[in-house]
C-alpha positions in Angstrom: 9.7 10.2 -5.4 6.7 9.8 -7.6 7.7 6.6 -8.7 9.1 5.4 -5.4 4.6 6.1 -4.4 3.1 4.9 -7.9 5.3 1.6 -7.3 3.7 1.6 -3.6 0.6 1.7 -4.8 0.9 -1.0 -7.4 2.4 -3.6 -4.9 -0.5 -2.5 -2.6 -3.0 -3.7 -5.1 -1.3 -6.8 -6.2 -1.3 -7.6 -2.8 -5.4 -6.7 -2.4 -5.6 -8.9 -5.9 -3.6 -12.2 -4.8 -5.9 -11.8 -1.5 -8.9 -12.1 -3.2 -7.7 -15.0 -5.5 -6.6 -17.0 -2.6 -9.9 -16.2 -1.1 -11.5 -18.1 -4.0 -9.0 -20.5 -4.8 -8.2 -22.1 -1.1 -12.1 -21.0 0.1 -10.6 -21.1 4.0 -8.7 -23.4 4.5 -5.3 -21.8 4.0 -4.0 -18.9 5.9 -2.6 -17.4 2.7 -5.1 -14.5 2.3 -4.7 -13.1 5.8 -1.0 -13.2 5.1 -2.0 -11.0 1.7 -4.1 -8.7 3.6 -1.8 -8.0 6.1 1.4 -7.2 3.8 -1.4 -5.2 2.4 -1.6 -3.2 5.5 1.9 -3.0 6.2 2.5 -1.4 2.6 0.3 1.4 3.5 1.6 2.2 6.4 5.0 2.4 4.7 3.4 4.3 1.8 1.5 6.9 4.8 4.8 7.2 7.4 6.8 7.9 3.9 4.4 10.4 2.3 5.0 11.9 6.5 8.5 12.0 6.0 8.5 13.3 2.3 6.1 15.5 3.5 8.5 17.3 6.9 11.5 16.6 5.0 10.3 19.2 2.1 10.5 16.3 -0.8 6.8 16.8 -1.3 4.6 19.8 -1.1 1.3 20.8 -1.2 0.1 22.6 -4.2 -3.8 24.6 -4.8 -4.5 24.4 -0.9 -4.5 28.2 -0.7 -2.6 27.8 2.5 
């Protein structure tokens, strides 16, 4: 499971890098950075409704919360 998030999290940034490079490189003219950004958003919102479902489903716990 802790891969399964790391690897998330790694395709989340890539995506936030290659937005910012095709910022630069196409400087507006291209609609390739909005489509970067929003796979960006996507992915965490898959990462968040997983880490949901991990969390209910009793694949992840919470540990030091005192609770």
């Amino acid at each position: 499971m802790k891969i399964l998030i790391v690897g998330f999290l790694i395709l989340i940034l890539a995506s936030l890098g290659s937005a910012l490079y095709f910022l630069f490189q196409d400087k507006g003219r291209s609609t390739r950075t909005v489509r970067a950004l929003t796979l960006r958003v996507g992915l965490s919102m898959a990462l968040f409704l997983l880490l949901m479902l991990a969390h209910f489903t009793g694949l992840l716990t919470l540990r030091g919360s005192g609770v």
